[in-house]
C-alpha positions as CSV (number, residue, x, y, z in Angstrom):
1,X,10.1,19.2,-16.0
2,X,9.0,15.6,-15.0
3,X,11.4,13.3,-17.0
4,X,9.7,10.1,-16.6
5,X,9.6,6.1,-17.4
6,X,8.2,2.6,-16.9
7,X,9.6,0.0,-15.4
8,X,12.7,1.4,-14.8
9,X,15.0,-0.8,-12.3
10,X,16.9,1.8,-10.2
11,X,20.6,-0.2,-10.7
12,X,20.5,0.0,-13.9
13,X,22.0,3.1,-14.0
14,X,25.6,4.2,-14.5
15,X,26.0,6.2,-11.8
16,X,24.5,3.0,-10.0
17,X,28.1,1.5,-10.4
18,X,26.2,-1.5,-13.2
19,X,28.6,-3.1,-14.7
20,X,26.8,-2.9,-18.0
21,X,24.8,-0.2,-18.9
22,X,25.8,3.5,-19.6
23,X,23.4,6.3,-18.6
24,X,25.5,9.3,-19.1
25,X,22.7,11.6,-19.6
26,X,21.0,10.6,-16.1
27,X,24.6,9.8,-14.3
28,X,24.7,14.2,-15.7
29,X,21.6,14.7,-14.2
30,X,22.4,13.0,-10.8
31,X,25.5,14.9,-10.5
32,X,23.6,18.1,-10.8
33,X,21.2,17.5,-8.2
34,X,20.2,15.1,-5.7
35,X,20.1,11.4,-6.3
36,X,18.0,9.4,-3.3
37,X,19.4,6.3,-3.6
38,X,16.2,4.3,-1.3
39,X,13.3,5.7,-3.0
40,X,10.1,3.9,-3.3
41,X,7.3,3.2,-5.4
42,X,3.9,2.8,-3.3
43,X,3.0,0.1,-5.4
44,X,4.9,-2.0,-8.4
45,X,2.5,-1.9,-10.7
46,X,1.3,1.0,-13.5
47,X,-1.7,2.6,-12.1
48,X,-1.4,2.5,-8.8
49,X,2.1,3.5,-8.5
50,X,1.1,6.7,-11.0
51,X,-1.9,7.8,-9.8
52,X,-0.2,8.1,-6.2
53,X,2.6,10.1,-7.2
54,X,0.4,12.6,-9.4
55,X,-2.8,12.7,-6.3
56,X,0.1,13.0,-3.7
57,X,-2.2,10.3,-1.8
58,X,-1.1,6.3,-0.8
59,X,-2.5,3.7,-2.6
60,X,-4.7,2.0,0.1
61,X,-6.6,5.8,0.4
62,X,-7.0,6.2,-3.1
63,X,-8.6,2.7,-3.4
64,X,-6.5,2.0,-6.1
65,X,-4.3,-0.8,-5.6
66,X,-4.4,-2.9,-9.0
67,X,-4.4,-1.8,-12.7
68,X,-8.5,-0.4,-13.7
69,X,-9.4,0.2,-10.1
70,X,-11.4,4.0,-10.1
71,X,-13.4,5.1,-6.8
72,X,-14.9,8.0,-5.9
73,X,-12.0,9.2,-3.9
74,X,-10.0,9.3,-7.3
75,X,-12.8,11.3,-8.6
76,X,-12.0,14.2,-5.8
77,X,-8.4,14.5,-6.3
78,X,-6.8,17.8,-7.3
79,X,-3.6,16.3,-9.0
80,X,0.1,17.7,-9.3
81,X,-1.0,19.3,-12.6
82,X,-3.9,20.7,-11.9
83,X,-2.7,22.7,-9.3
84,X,0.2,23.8,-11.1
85,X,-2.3,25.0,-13.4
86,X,-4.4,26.8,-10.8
87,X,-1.4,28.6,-10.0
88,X,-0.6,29.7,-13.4
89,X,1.8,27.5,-15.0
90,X,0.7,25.5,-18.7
91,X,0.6,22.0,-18.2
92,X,1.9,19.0,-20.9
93,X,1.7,15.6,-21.2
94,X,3.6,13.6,-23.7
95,X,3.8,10.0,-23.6
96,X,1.9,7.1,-21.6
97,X,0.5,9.0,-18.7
98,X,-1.6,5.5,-17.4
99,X,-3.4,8.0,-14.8
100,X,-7.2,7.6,-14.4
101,X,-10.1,10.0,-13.1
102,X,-8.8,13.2,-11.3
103,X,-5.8,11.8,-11.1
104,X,-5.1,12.1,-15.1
105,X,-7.4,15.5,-14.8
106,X,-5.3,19.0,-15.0
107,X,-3.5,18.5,-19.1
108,X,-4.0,21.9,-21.0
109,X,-1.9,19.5,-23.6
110,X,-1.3,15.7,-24.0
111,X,-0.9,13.4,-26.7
112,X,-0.6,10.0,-25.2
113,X,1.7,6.5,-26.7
114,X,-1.7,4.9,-26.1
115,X,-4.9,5.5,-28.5
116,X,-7.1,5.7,-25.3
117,X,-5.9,8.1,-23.1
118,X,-6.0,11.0,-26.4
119,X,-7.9,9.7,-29.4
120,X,-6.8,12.5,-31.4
121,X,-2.9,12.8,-31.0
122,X,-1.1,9.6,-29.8
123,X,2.0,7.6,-31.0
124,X,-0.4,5.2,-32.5
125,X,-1.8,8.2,-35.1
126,X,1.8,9.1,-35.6
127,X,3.4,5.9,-36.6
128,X,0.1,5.4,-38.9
129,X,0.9,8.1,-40.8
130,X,4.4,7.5,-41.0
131,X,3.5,4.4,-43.2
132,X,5.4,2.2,-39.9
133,X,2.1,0.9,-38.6
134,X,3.2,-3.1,-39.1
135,X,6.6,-2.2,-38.0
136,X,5.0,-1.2,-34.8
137,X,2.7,-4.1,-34.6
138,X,5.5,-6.5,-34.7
139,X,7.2,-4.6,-31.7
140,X,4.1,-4.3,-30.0
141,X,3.1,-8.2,-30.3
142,X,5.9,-9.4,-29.4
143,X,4.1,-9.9,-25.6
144,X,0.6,-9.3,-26.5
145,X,0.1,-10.9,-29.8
146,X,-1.8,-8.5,-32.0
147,X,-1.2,-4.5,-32.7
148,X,-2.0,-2.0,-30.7
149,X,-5.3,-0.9,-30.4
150,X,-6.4,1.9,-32.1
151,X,-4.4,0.6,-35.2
152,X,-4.6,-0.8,-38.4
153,X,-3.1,-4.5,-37.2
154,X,-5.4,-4.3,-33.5
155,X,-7.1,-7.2,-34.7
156,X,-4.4,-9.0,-36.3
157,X,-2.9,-11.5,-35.0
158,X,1.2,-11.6,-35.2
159,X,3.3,-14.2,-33.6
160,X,4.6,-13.8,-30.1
161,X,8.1,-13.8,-29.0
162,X,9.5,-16.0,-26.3
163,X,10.4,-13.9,-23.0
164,X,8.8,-10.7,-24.9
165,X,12.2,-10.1,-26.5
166,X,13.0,-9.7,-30.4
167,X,14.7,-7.2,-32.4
168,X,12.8,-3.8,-33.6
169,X,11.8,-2.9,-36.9
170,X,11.5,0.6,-36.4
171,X,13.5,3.7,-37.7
172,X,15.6,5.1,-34.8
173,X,13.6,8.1,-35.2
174,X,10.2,6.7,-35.0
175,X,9.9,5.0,-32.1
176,X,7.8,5.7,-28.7
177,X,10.8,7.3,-26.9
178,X,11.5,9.4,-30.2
179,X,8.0,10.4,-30.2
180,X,7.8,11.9,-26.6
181,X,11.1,13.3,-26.8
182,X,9.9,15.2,-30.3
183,X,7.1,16.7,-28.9
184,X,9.1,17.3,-25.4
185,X,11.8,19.4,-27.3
186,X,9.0,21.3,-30.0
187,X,6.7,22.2,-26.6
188,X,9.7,23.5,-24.7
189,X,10.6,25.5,-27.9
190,X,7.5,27.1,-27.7
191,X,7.5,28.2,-23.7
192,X,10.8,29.4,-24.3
193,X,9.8,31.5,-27.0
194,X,6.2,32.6,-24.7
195,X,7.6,32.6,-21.2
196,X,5.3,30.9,-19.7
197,X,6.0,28.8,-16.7
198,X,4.9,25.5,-17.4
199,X,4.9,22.0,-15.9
200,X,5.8,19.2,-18.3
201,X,5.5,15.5,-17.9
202,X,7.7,13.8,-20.4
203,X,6.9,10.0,-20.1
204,X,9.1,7.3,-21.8
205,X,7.2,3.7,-22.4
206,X,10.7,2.2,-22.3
207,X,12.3,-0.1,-20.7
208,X,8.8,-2.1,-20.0
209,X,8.3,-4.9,-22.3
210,X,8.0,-5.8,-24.7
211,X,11.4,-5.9,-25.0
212,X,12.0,-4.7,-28.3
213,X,15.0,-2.8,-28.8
214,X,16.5,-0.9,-32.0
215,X,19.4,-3.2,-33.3
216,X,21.6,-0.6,-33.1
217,X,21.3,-0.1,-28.9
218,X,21.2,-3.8,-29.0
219,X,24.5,-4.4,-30.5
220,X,26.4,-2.7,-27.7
221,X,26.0,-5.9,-25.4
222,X,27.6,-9.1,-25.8
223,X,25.6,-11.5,-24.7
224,X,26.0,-14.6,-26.5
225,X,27.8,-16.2,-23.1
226,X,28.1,-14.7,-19.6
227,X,31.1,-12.4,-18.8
228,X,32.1,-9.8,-16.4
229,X,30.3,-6.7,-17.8
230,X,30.5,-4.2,-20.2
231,X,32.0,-2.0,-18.9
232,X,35.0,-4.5,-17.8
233,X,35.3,-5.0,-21.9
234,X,33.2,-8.2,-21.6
235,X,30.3,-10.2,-22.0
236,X,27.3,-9.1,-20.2
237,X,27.1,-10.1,-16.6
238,X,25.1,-12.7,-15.1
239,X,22.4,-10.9,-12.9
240,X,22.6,-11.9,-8.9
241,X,20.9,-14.5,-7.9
242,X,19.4,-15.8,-11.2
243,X,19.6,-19.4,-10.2
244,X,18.2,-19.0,-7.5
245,X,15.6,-22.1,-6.4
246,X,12.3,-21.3,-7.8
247,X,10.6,-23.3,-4.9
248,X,12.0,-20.3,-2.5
249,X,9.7,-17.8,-4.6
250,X,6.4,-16.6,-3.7
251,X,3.4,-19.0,-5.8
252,X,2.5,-16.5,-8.6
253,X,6.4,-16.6,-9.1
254,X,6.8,-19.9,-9.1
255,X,3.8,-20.7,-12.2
256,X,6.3,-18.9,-14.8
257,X,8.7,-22.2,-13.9
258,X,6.2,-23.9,-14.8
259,X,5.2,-23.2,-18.2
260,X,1.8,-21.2,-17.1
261,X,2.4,-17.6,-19.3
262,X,2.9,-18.5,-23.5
263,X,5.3,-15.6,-23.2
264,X,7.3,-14.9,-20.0
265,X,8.7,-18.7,-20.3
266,X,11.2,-18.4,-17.5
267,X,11.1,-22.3,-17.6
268,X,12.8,-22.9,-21.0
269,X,15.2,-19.5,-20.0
270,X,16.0,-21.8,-17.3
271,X,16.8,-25.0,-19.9
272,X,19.2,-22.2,-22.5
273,X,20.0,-19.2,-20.9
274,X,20.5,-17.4,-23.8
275,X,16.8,-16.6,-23.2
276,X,17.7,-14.9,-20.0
277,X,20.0,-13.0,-22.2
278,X,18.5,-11.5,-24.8
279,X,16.1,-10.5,-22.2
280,X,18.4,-8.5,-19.9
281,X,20.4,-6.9,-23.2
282,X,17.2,-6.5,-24.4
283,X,15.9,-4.3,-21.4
284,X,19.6,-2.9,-21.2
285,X,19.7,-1.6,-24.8
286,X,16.2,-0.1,-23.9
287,X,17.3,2.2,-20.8
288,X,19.7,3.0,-23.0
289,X,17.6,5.0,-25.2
290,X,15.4,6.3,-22.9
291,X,18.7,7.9,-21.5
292,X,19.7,9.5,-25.2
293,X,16.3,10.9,-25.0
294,X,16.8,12.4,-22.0
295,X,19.9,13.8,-23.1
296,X,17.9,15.4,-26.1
297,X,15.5,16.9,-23.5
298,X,18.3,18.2,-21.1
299,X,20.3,19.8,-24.3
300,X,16.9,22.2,-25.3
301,X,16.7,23.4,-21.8
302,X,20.0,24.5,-22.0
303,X,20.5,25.8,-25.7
304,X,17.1,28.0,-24.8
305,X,17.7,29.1,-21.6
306,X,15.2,27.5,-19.9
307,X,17.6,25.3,-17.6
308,X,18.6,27.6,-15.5
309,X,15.0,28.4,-13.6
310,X,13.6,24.6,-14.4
311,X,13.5,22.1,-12.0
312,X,13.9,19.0,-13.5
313,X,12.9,15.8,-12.0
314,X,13.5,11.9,-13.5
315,X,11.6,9.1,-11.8
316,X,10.1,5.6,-13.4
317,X,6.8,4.2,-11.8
318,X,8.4,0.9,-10.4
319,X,11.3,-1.5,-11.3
320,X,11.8,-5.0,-13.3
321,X,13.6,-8.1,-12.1
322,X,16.0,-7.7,-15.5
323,X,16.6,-11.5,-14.1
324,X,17.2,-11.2,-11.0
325,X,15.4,-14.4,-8.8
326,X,15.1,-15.6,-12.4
327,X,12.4,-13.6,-13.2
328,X,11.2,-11.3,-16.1
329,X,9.4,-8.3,-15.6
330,X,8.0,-7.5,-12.7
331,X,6.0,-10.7,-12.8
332,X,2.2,-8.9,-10.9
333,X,1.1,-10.6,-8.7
334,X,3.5,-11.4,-5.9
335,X,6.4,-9.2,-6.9
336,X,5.7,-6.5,-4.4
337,X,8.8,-7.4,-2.1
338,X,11.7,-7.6,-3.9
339,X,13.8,-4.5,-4.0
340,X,14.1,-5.2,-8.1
341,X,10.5,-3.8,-8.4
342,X,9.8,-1.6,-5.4
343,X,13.2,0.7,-5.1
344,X,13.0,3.7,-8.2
345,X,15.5,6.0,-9.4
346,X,14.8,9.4,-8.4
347,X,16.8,12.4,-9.1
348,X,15.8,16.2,-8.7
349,X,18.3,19.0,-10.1
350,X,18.1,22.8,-10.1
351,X,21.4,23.6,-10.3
352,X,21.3,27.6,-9.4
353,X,19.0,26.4,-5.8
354,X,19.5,23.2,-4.9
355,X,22.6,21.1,-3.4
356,X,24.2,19.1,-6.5
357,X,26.6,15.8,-6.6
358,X,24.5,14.3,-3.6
359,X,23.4,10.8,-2.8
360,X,20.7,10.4,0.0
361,X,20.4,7.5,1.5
362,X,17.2,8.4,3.5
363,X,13.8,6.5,2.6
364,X,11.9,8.6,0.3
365,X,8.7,7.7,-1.4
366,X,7.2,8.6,-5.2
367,X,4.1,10.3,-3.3
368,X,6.6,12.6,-2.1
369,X,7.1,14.2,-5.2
370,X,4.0,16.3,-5.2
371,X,4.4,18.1,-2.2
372,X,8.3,18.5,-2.7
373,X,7.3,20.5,-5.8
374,X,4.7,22.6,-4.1
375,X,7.2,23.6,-1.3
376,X,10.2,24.1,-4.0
377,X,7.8,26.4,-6.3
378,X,6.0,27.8,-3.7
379,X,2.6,27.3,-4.6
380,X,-0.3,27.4,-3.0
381,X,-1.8,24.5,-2.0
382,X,-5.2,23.2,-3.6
383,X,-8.6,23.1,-1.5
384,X,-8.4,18.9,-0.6
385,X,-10.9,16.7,0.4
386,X,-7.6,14.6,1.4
387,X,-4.6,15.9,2.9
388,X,-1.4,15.1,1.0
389,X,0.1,12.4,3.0
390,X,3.9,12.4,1.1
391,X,6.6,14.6,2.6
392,X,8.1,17.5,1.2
393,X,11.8,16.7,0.3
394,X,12.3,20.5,-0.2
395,X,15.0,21.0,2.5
396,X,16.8,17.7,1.7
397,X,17.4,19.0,-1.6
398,X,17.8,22.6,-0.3
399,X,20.6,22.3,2.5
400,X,20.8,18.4,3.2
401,X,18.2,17.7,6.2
402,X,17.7,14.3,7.2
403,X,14.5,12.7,6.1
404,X,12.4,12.3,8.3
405,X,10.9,8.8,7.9
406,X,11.2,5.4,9.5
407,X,10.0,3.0,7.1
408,X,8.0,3.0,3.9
409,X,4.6,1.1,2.8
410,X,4.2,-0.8,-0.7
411,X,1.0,-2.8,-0.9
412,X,-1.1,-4.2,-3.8
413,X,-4.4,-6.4,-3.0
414,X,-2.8,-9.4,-2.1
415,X,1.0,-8.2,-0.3
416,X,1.9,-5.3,1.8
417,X,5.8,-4.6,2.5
418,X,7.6,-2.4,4.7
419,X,10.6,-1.6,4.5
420,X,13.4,-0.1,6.7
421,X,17.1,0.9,6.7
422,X,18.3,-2.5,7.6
423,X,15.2,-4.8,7.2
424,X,11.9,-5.7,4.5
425,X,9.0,-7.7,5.8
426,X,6.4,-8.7,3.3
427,X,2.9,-10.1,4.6
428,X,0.5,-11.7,2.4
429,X,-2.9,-10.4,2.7
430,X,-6.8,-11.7,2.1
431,X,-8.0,-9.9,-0.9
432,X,-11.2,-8.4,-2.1
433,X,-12.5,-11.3,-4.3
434,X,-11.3,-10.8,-7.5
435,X,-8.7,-8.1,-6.5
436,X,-5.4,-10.9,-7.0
437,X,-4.5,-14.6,-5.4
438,X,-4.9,-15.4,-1.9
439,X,-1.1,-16.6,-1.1
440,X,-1.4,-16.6,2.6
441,X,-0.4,-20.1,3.1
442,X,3.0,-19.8,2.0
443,X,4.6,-17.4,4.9
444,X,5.4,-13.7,5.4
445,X,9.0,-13.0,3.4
446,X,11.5,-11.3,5.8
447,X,14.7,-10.3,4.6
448,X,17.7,-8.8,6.5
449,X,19.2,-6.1,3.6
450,X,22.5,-5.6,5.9
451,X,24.0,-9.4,5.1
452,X,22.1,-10.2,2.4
453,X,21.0,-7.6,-0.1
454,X,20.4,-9.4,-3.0
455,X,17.3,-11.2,-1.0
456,X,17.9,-14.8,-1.3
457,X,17.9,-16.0,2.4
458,X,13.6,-15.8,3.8
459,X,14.2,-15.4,7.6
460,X,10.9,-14.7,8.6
461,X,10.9,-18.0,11.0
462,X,14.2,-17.1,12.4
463,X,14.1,-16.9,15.8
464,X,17.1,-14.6,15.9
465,X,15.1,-12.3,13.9
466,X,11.5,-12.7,16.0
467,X,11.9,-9.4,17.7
468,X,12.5,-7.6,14.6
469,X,9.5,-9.5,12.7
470,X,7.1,-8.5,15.4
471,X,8.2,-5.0,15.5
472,X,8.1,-4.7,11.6
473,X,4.6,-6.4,11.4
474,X,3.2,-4.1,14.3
475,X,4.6,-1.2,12.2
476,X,3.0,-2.2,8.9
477,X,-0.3,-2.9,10.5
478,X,-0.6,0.3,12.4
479,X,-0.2,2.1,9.6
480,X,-2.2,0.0,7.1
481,X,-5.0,0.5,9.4
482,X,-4.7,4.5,10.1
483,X,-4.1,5.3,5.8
């Protein structure tokens, strides 16, 4: 069962210690498994990041590096689900899978959010016949202007919201996350009542924008002023380092303080920051749900037996900035740095098999995934053109060995970062024309996690640091040149 979102920024979590949201379904989840608290993403964007996990293959192989990207080695994958399916199991997608090619090949059953990845049963269809189809379009153009495609409003336009944030219209039970949990809990009714083994993705849209919240999540937060967080009885907190100068940003960064998007207007948040927010309650109010859904998941495992031999997996494709640098979403290009966007939560539980109530603290990637479930399931592996190049995480989870892994790669077309226990160096990069802005002019980004975490202080021409930068740099180019 791969419990699944977008945009999901791994400390906003309970179990995280933040002081304003509550997740206690995934904080239940964590307990009864393993949490690795420094898992990566291979890439913060959709695609990229997706069609890694599910191809068990680094970005930079696959040739997919950007959202729409597809080359022939994408066309010889064997993906997760299709070689679950080779060794018997059903496979299920519900939700926004964003896969392409072989990657997205391997679904006995999927109905989509989106109108293009299933024509014939997606969220779109649904709230259409539901009657909700301009409640949905006034969520959905909140960032993009117009309904969703495949919809009665597609070509209609509706007014935009400032920052991507305004209240829902939708009932509670009719919205994306409704709709994949629904069909989540009816297809796991059904393999209970069969027997077969099955692999499931379950994939939330939520938290990525637009940020579009049901009042009543929304109303949990105050946020009309800055306080000391929720959970201290207060006023939402002020997100680290959300003043901080814009001119220390990368360039791509730096054009939303200038007025360049009609929508992500960091600029006037930076004038009232009761912009910045509604934006952060906003997202907050949003994992919120996604975590109630998850709950409703978790409770039809259990009430039909199926828990006990499920392994159950929750993981979200990259982070946000939820404010953090003063940013708003995850801001592509030039985000693919900041530990806001590149570190995910990642939690797998099998209560009966695997160690529970752990943390890990060892670097772990999202292309590790595939070959953890292999080795936990004890498949046989698919005939590959390419080898799987994650790890398996099996005996971390099993009996608590050490992973084995000195640094971790995430790259787009334009920035490559590695990333260690103690240190992050970002490198600009010369891209394919087309592919994303050439920002090598303004410096590789090197940040020293052990005094400053948040990521504030660029050291990348400190000479105190000069050994380190070369070592890192030799690293990331070694590698980038042998994947």
């Amino acid at each position: 069962m791969l419990l699944f979102s977008d945009q999901h920024n791994a400390g906003t979590l309970g179990c995280e210690g933040h002081p304003d949201v509550r997740t206690p379904h995934l904080d239940a989840l964590a307990a009864s498994g393993t949490r690795f608290e420094r898992a990566y993403c291979q890439d913060a964007i959709c695609l990229p990041s997706r069609c890694s996990m599910f191809s068990g293959l680094y970005p930079r192989t696959l040739g997919c590096l950007t959202n729409g990207d597809r080359t022939p080695v994408m066309d010889e994958v064997v993906s997760m689900q299709e070689t679950f399916r080779q060794n018997g199991y059903t496979t299920a997608a519900f939700g926004k899978r964003h896969l392409m090619a072989g990657c997205d090949a391997g679904w006995d059953t999927a109905a989509s959010h989106m109108h293009s990845e299933s024509p014939h049963d997606n969220y779109v269809k649904w709230i259409e016949e539901r009657g909700l189809a301009a409640e949905f379009a006034h969520d959905w153009a909140a960032e993009l202007g117009r309904g969703p495609k495949g919809g009665s409003y597609a070509q209609v336009e509706i007014p935009f919201a400032v920052m991507g944030t305004r209240k829902s219209q939708l009932p509670e039970d009719a919205t994306m996350e409704a709709f994949s949990g629904q069909r989540t809990a009816e297809y796991l009714k059904e393999r209970a009542a069969d027997g077969q083994p099955f692999f499931c993705f379950s994939s939330f849209y939520r938290p990525h924008q637009p940020y579009t919240p049901l009042p009543s999540y929304w109303a949990r937060f105050e946020c009309n002023r800055w306080g000391t967080g929720r959970n201290n009885d207060d006023a939402i907190a002020m997100p680290p380092s959300l003043r901080q100068d814009p001119a220390e940003l990368p360039p791509m960064l730096q054009g939303l303080f200038e007025g360049r998007n009609r929508v992500w207007r960091t600029d006037l948040a930076r004038e009232d920051e009761q912009l910045y927010r509604d934006y952060v309650s906003a997202y907050y109010a949003l994992v919120e749900e996604v975590d109630d859904h998850t709950g409703v998941i978790m409770n039809v495992l259990e009430e039909t037996g199926l828990r006990e031999n499920t392994i159950v997996v929750y993981a979200t494709d990259h982070g946000d900035f939820v404010g953090r640098h003063g940013m708003i979403e995850k801001c592509a290009p030039g985000h693919n740095v900041y530990e806001e966007t590149l570190r995910v939560p990642l939690i797998v539980s099998w209560p009966a098999h695997l160690q529970t109530r752990v943390v890990c603290d060892g670097l772990a990637e999202l292309v590790d995934i595939y070959p953890t479930l292999l080795g936990l399931c004890e498949l046989c592996k698919p005939e590959l053109v390419q080898p799987l190049q994650g790890q398996s995480l099996a005996d971390t989870l099993r009996d608590g060995t050490p992973i084995d892994r000195e640094f971790t790669v995430s790259e787009n077309w334009s920035q490559a970062t590695i990333v260690t226990r103690d240190h992050k160096l970002g490198i600009w990069c010369e891209p394919p024309e087309g592919k994303g802005p050439d920002c090598r002019a303004f410096g590789d980004m090197l940040f020293d996690r052990t005094q400053d975490p948040d990521e504030i202080d660029n050291r990348s021409d400190d000479p105190v640091l000069a050994d380190i930068k070369a070592d890192l740099r030799s690293k990331l180019e070694a590698w980038r040149a042998t994947e």
